[in-house]
Each structure stands twice: as C-alpha cells, then as structure tokens.
C-alpha atoms as a printed R data frame, in Angstrom:
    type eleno elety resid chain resno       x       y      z
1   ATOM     1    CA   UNK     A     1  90.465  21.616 68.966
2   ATOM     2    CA   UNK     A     2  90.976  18.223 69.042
3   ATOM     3    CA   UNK     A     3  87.346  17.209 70.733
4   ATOM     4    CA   UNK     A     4  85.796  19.770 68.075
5   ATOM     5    CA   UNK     A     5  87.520  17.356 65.049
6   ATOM     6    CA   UNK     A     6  86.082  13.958 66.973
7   ATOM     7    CA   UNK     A     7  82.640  16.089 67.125
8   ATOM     8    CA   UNK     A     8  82.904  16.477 63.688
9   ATOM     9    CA   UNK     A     9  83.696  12.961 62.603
10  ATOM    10    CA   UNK     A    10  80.807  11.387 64.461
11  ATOM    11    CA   UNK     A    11  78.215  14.273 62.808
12  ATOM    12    CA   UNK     A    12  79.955  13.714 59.433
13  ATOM    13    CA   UNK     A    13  79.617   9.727 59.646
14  ATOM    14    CA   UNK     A    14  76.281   9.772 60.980
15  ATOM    15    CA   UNK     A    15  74.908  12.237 57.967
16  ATOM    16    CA   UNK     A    16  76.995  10.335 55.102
17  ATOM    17    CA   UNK     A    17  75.676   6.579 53.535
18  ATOM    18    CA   UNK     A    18  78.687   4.880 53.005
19  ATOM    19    CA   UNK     A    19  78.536   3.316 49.619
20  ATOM    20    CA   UNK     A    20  76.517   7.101 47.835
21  ATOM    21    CA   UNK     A    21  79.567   8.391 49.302
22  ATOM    22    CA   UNK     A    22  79.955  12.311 51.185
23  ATOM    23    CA   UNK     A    23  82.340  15.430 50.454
24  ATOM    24    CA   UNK     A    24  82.079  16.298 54.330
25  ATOM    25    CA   UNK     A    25  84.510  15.862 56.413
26  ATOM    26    CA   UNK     A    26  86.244  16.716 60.214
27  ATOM    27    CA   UNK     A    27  89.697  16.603 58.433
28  ATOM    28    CA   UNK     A    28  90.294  20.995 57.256
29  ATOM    29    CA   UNK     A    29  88.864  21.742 53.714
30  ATOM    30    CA   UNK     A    30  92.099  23.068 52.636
31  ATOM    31    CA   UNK     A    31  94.044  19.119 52.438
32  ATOM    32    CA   UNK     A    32  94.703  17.666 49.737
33  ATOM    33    CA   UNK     A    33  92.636  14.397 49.926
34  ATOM    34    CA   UNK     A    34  89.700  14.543 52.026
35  ATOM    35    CA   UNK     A    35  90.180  10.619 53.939
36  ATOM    36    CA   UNK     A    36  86.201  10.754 54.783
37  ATOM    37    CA   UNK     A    37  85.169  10.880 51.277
38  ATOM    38    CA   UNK     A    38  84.346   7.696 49.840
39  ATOM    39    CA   UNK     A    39  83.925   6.631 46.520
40  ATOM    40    CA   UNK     A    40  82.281   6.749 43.783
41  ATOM    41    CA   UNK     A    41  81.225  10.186 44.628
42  ATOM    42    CA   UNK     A    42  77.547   9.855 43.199
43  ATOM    43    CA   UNK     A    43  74.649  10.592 45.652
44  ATOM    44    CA   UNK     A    44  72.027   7.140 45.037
45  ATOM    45    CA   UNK     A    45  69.811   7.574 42.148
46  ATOM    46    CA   UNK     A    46  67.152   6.938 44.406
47  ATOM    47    CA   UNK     A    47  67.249   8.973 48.255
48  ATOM    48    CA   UNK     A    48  64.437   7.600 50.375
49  ATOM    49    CA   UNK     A    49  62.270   5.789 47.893
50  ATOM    50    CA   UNK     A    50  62.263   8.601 46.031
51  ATOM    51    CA   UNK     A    51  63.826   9.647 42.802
52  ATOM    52    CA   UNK     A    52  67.151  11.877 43.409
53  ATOM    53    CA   UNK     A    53  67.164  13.884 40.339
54  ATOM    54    CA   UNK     A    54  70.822  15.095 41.639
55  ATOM    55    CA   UNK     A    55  71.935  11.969 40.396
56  ATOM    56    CA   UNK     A    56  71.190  13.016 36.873
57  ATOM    57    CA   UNK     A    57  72.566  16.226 37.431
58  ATOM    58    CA   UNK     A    58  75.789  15.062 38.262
59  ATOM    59    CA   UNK     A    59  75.932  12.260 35.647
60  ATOM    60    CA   UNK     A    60  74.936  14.802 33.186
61  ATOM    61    CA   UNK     A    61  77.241  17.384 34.231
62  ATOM    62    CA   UNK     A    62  79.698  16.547 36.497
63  ATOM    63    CA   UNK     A    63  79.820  16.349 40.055
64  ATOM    64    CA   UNK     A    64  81.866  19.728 40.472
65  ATOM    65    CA   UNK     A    65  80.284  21.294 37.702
66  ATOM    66    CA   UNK     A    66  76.467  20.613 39.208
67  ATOM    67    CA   UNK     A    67  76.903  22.772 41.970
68  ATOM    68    CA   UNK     A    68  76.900  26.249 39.545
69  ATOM    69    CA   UNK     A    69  73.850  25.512 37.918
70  ATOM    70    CA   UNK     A    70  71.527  26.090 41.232
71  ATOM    71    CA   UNK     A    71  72.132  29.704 41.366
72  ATOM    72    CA   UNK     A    72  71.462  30.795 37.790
73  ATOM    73    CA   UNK     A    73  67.521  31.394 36.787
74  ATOM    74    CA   UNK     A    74  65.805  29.161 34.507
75  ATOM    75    CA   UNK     A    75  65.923  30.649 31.689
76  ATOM    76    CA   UNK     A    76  69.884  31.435 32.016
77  ATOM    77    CA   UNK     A    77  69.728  27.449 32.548
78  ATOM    78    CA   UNK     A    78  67.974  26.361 29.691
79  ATOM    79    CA   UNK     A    79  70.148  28.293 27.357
80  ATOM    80    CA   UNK     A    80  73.256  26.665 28.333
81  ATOM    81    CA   UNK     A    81  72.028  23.169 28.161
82  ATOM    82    CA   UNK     A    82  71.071  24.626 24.347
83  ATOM    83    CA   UNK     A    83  74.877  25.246 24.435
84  ATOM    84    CA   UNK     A    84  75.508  21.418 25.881
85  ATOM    85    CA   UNK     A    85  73.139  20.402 23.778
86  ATOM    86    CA   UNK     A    86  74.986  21.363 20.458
87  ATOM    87    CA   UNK     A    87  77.971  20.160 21.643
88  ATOM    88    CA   UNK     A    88  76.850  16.672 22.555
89  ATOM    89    CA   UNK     A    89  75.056  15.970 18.717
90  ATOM    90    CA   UNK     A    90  78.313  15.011 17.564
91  ATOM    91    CA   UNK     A    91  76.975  14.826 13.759
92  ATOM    92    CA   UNK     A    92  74.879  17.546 13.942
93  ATOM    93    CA   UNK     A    93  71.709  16.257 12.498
94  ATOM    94    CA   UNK     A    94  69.502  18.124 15.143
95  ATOM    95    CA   UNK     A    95  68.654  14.673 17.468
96  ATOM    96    CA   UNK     A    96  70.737  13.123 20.170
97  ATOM    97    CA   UNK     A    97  70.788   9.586 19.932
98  ATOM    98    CA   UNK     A    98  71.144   7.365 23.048
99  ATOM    99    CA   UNK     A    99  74.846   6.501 22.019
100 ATOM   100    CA   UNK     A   100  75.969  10.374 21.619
101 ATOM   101    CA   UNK     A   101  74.443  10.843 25.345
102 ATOM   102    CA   UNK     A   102  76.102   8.011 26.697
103 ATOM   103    CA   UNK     A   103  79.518   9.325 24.772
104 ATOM   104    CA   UNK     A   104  78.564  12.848 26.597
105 ATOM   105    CA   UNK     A   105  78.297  10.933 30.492
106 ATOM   106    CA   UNK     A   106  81.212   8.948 29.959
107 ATOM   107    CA   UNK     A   107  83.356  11.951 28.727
108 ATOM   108    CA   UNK     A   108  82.088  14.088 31.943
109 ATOM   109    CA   UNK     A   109  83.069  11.444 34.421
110 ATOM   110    CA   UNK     A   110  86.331  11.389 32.688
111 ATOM   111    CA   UNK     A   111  86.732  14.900 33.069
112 ATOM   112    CA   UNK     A   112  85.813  14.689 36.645
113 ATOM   113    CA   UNK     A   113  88.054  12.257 37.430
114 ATOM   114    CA   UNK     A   114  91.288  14.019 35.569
115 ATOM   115    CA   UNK     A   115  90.477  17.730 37.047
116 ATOM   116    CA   UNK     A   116  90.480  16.005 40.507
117 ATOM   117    CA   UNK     A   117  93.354  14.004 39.976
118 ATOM   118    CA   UNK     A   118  95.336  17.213 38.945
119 ATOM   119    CA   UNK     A   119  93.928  19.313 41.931
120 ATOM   120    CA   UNK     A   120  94.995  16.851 44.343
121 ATOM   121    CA   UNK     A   121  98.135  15.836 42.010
122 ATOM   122    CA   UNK     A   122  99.409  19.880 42.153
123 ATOM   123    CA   UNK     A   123  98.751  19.723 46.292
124 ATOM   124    CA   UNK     A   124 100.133  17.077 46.808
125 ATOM   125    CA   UNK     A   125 103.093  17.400 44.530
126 ATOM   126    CA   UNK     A   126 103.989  21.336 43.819
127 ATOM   127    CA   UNK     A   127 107.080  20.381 42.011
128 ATOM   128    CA   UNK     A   128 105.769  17.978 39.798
129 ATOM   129    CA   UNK     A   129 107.810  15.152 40.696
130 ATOM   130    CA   UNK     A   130 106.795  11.907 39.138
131 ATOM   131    CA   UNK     A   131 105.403  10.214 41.989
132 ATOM   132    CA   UNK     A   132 104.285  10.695 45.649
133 ATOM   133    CA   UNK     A   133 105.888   8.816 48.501
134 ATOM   134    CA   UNK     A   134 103.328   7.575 51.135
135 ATOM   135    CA   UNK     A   135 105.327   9.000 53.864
136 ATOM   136    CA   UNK     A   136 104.448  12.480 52.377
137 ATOM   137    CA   UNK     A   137 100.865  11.862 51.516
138 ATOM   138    CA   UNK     A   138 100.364  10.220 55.138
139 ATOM   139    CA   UNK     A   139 101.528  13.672 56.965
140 ATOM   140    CA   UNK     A   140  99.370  15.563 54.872
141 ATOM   141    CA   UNK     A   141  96.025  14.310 55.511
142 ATOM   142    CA   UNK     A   142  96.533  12.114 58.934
143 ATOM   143    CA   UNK     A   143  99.572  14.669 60.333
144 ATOM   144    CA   UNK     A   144  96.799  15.842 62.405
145 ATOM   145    CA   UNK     A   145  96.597  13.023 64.494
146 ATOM   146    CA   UNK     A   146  99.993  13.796 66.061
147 ATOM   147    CA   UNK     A   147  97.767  15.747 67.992
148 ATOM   148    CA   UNK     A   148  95.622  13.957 69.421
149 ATOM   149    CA   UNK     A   149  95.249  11.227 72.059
150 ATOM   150    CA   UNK     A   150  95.601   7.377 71.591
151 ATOM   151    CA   UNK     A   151  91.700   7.129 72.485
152 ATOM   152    CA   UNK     A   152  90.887   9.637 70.628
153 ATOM   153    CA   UNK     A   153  91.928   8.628 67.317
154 ATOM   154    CA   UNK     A   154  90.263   4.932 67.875
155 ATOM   155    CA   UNK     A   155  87.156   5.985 68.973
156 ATOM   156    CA   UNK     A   156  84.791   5.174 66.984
157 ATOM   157    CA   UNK     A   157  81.093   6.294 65.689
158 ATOM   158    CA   UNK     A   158  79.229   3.587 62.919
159 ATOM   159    CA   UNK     A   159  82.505   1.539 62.857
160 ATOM   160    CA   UNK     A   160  84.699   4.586 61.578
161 ATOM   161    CA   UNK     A   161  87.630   6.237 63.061
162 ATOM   162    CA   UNK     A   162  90.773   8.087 62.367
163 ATOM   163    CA   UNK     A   163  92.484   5.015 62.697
164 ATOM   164    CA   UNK     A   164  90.668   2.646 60.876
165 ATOM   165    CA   UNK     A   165  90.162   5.502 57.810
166 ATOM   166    CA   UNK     A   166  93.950   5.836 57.921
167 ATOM   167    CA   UNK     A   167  94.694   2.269 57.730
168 ATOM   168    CA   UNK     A   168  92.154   1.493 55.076
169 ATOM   169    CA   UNK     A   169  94.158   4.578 52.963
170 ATOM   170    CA   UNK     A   170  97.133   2.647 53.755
171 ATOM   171    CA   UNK     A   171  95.720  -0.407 52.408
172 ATOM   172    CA   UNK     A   172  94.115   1.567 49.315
173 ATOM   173    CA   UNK     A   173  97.877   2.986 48.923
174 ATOM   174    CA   UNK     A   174  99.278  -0.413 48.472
175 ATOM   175    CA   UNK     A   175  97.046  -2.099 45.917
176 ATOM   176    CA   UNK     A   176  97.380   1.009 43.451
177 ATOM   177    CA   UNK     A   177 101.047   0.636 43.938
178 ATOM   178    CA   UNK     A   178 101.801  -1.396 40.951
179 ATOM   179    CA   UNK     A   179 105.740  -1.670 41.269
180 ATOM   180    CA   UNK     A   180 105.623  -1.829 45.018
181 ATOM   181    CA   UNK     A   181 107.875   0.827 45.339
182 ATOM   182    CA   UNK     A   182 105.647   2.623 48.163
183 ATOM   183    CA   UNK     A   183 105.254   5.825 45.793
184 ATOM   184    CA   UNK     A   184 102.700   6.630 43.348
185 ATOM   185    CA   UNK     A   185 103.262   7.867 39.742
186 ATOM   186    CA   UNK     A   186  99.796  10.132 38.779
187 ATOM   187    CA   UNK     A   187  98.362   7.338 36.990
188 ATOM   188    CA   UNK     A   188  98.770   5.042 40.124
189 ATOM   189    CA   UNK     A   189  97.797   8.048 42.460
190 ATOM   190    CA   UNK     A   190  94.331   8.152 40.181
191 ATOM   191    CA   UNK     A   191  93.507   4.352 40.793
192 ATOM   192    CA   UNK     A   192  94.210   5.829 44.820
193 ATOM   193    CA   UNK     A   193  91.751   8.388 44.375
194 ATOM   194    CA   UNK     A   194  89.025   6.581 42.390
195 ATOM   195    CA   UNK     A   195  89.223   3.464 42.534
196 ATOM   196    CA   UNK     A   196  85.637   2.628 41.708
197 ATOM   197    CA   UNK     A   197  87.275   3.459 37.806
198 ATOM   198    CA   UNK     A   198  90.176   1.065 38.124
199 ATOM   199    CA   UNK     A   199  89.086  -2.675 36.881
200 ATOM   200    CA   UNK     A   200  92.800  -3.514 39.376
201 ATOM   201    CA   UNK     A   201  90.629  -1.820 42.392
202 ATOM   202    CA   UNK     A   202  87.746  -3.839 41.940
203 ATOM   203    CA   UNK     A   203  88.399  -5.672 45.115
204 ATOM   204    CA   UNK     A   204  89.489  -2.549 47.038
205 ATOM   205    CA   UNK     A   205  85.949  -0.932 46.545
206 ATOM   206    CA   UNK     A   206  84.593  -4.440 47.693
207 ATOM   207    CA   UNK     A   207  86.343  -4.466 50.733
208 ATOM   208    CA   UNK     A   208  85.769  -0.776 51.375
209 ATOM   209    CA   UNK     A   209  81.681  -1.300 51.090
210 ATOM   210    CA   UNK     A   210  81.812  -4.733 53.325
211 ATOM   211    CA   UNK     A   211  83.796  -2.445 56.007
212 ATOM   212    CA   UNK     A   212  81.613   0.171 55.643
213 ATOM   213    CA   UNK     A   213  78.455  -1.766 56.233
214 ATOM   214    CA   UNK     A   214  79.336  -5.007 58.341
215 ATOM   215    CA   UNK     A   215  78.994  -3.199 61.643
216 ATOM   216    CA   UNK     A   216  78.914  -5.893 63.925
217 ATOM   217    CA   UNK     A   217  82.686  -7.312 61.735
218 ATOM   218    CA   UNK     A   218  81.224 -10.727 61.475
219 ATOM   219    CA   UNK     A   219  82.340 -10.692 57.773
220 ATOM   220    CA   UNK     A   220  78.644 -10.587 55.956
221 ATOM   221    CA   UNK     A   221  75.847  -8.114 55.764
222 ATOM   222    CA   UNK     A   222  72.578  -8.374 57.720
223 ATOM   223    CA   UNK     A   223  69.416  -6.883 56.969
224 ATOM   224    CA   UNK     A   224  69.168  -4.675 59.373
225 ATOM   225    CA   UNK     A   225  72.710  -3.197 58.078
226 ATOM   226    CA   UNK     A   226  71.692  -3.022 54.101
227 ATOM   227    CA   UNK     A   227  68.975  -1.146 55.121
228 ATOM   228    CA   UNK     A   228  71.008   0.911 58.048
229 ATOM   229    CA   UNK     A   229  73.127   2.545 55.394
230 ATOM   230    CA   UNK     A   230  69.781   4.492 54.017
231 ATOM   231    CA   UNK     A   231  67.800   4.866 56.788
232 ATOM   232    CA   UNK     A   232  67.941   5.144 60.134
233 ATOM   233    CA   UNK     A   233  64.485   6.103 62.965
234 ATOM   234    CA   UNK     A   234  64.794   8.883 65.202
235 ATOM   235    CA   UNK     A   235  62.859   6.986 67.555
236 ATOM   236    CA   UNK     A   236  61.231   3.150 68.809
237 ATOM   237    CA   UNK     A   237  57.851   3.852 68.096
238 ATOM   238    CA   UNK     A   238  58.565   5.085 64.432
239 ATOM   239    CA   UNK     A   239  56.884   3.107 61.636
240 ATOM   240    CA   UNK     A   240  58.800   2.783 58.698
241 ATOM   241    CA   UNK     A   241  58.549   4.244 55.386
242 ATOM   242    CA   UNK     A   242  56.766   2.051 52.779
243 ATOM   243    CA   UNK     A   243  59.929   1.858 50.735
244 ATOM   244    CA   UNK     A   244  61.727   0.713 53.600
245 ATOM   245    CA   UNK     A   245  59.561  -2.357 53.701
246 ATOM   246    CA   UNK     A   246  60.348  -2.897 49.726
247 ATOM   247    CA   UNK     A   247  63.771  -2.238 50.159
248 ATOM   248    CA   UNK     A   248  63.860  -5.232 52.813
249 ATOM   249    CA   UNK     A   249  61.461  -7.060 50.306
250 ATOM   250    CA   UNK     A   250  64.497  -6.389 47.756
251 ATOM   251    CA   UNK     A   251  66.983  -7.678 50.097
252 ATOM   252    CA   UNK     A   252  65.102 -10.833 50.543
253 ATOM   253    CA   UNK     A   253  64.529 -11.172 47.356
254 ATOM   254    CA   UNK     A   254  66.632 -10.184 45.096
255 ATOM   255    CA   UNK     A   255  70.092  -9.768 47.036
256 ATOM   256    CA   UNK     A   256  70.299 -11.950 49.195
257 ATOM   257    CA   UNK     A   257  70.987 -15.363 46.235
258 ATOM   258    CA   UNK     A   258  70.696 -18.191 49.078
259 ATOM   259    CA   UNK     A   259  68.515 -16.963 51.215
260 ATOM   260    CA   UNK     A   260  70.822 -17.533 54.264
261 ATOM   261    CA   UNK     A   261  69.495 -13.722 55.106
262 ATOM   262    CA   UNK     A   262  72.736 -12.146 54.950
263 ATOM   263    CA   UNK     A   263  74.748 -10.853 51.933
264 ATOM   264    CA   UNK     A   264  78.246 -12.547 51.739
265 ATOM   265    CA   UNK     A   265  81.147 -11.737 49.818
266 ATOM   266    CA   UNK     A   266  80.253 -12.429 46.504
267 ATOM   267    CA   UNK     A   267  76.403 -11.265 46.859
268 ATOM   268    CA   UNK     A   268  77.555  -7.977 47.827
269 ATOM   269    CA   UNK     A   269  79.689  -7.967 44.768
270 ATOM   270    CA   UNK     A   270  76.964  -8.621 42.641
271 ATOM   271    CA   UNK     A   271  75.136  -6.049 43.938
272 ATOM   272    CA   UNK     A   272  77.591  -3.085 44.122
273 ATOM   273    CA   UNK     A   273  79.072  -3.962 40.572
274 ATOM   274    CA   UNK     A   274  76.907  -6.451 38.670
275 ATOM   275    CA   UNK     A   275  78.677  -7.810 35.641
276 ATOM   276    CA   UNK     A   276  78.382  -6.128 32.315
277 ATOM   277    CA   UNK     A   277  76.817  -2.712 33.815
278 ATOM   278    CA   UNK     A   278  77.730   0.350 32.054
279 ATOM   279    CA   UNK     A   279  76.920   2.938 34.653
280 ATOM   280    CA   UNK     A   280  76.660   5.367 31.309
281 ATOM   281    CA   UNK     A   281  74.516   3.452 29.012
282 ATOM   282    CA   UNK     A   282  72.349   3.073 32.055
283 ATOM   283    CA   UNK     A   283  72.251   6.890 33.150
284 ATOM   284    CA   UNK     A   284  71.701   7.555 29.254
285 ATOM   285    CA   UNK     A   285  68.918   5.575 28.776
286 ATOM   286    CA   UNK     A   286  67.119   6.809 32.438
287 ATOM   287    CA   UNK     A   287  67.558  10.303 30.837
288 ATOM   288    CA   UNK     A   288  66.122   8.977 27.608
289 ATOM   289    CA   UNK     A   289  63.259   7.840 28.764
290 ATOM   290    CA   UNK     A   290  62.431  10.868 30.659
291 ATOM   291    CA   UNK     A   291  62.538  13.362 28.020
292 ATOM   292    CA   UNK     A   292  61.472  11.183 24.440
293 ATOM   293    CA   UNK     A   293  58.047  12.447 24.472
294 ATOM   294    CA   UNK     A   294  57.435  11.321 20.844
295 ATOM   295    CA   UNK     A   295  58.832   7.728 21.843
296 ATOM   296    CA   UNK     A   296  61.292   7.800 18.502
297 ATOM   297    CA   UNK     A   297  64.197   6.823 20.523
298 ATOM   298    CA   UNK     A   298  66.131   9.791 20.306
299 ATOM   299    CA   UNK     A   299  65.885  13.681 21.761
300 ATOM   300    CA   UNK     A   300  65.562  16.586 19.644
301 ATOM   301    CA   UNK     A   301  67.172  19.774 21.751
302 ATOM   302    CA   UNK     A   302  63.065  20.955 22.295
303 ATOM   303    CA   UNK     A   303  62.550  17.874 24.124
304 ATOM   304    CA   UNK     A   304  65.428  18.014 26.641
305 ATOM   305    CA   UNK     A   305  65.227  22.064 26.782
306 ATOM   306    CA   UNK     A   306  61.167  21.462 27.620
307 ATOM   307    CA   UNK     A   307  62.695  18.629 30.385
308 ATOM   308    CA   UNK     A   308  65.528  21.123 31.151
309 ATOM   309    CA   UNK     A   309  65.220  20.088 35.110
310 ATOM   310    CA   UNK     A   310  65.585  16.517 34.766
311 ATOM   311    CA   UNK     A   311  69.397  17.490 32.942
312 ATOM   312    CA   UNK     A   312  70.326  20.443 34.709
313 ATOM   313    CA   UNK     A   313  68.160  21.340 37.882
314 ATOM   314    CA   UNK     A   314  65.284  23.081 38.394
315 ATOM   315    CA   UNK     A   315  66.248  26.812 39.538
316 ATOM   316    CA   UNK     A   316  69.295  26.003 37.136
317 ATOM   317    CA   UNK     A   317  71.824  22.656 37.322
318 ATOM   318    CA   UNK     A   318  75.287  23.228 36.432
319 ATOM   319    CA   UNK     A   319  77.617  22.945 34.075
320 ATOM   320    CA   UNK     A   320  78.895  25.765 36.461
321 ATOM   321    CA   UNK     A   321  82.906  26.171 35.780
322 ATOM   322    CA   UNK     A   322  82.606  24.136 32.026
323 ATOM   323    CA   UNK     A   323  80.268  26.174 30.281
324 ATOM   324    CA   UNK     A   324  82.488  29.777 31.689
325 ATOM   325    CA   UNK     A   325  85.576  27.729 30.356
326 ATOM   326    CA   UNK     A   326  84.042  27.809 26.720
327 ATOM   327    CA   UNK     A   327  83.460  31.552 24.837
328 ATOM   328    CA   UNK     A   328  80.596  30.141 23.274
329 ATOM   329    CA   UNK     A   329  78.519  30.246 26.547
C-alpha cells in the first residue's frame, strides 16, 4: 500500500503545473483537505499556447459547479445560462453590462470559496467547535505517514514529497493563525485553505510558487524552470512548440526586469500577482470581448446564448449543483 501511495505522488506531481494548481492527489479522496492541491484552483487561461476555454468555465461558473455542465446536451445548456443570464442583469433592462458580469465572477468565486470552506469545515470539525487544533488537522491528512518508512516519506519527485508538503501545511497553518494560539477559528481555517484570497497570505502564495518552481533551491527561477512548469519533452530530439519559444521570448522580456536571466523574489511577485489586477474585471472583460458582436460594450442574453460555449462548455458547461439548487431551473 504504501509503494502504491509513493506511485501515486510521483504520477500526480508529474501531471499537475504547480502554480494552475491540480485536484489529484495520492492522499484517499475521502480526507478532508487534499495536501497536493495547490492554490488558486484555476487551470491557466492559456494550456499550451492555446486558449483553455475551461478557464472561463470555471470563472463563469464555479470550479465545482463546471463539472455538471459537460454531460447535459446543448440545448439543455443554453437554457440554463438563459436562467444565469436573468439572474446576473441585476436591473433588468435586457443587457449585461461589463460591471454586472464582473459582480456575477466575483460572487461565484465567493461561493466557491465558502461551500469549500464548509465541506472541509464540517470534516474537519463534526461538532462545530469554534476552531481546529493543528494536532487534529495534522492526523487527518498526514496520519498516513505513520505508515510509512523514513525514506519513503522524503523521497522526492519535481522537488515534492510528503514531507516537504506537510511542512509547507505547517508553515501555511501558522501564518493564518492570527492569535498564535495553534488553532484555527473558520475564518482563519479559510485564509488556510485559500490563501490566494487572503491580502495576510500574500507572501505565503509567494513562497509556495518559488518552492514549487526553484528546483535546483538556489532561491530564484531559471528559464528552463518558468518554462518547466508548462511543458516538459518526452524526448532529446523533440523540437519545441512555437509558443514555447514565445513563452521564453516572454520570460526574457517581459519577466525577467534586470535581465540577470532569472526571476528573483520580487519579479516573481510581479508576475504571479501584479499590482492592481482584479482577476474579475479581467475574466469579465475576456468574456466581453468574446461575445459583443455589435461592439456596444455590453451583451444582450442572444449574444452570450449564440456564444453559449465560451460561458458554459460546448456539449454543456456547468452550473451543475447551482442551477438544481434554484426551482426556477
């Protein structure tokens, strides 16, 4: 059992980018926090050079809620976002203006974030005690490793192993807990979970991402790293991908501020959470742009019914779980 988990862990890390972040994991489905997943939970807007129109999906929808919306047929699709639709015109004057779809991301992430949080809160905390000790939390996702040997909890595949995910938890743990009293109340326990939401995490999710990427722990990010967390060759002789080339080209130019040909500290900052962006705004104005055919700066429900598979997927999208919670679906 114990070599099948370490099997696991080295498939899992070597199919998940570290900063789009994975649900997989080694650890069983049925804990409570899932210690491979990394945050923020998005999948990169663009996978491969190439858009990811999941992104939208998710942004639009939720990240649990996308999943639904793949196994209903188009035309069951495009009359729920008619439903979604109506709900995000919040003055009901037949057009969605960029600000009432930003309102409609930003209130889905929200309701991401709080579902989760009370999922994991209720595991974690059947009696609904006002806080969770770290003692309790630590046996229920890393109690596994009781298990297994020394070497087999250190060993490592892409710089990641059960030991170095449990002490960056540990870490995580600490900074959320405001009053230092080793337990966290839910509101701490949801900076634990997401920190990437947390303004007091900010430096948490920056150390996280350096980890992640620095491979070779010389404190700064190569090249060859940036562009190892979104693609790798199967083989020596491989030529790479066109967008490869930009995204080195991007690297160069655009990421790397001193041109020392690494990305330090605050360069990686700037990349992973330049100042003043409003994830929303931006996803609102992506979606925007995709579906105003008549270029008037808003959507009327035609347009983003006739562009139904940029908001919801193409053999359906989800709003999955939300739309059955509400009769008028």
């Amino acid at each position: 059992m114990a070599r099948n988990r370490i099997q696991m862990l080295l498939l899992v890390v070597a199919l998940t980018a570290a900063i789009s972040g994975g649900s997989a994991s080694s650890i069983p489905e049925d804990l409570p926090h899932n210690p491979l997943e990394h945050d923020p939970l998005h999948p990169k807007h663009f996978d491969g050079g190439e858009h990811n129109a999941q992104f939208d999906h998710e942004a639009f929808l939720g990240p649990d809620e996308s999943k639904k919306f793949d196994s209903l047929t188009p035309e069951e699709s495009r009359r729920r976002l008619g439903v979604i639709v109506d709900r995000i015109d919040e003055n009901k004057d037949g057009s969605i203006t960029l600000a009432e779809l930003k309102n409609w991301i930003a209130y889905t992430q929200r309701r991401y974030i709080e579902e989760d949080v009370g999922r994991v809160w209720k595991q974690q905390n059947p009696d609904n005690n006002d806080t969770i000790s770290w003692d309790s939390y630590m046996q229920a996702v890393y109690g596994f490793m009781d298990d297994l040997s020394p070497d087999e909890n250190e060993q490592e595949e892409n710089g990641v192993s059960y030991k170095s995910l449990l002490k960056r938890d540990r870490y995580r743990w600490s900074v959320a807990d405001q009053d230092l009293d080793d337990n966290l109340n839910k509101d701490e326990f949801t900076a634990f979970l997401h920190p990437e939401d947390h303004p007091s995490m900010k430096g948490v999710v920056l150390r996280e991402t350096i980890t992640d990427l620095d491979k070779d722990h010389d404190g700064k990010i190569s090249v060859d790293e940036y562009i190892g967390d979104m693609y790798r060759s199967t083989g020596a002789e491989d030529e790479e991908p066109e967008w490869v080339a930009n995204e080195r080209e991007a690297f160069s130019m655009h990421r790397d501020l001193d041109q020392d040909g690494y990305l330090n500290e605050e360069e990686v900052k700037q990349w992973i959470a330049p100042h003043d962006f409003d994830h929303s705004e931006a996803e609102a104005k992506h979606l925007l742009f995709e579906a105003d055919e008549d270029h008037d700066d808003k959507l009327t429900k035609e347009e983003i019914l006739d562009k139904y598979d940029v908001f919801v997927g193409s053999q359906a999208t989800d709003f999955g779980e939300a739309l059955a919670r509400h009769d008028e679906f």
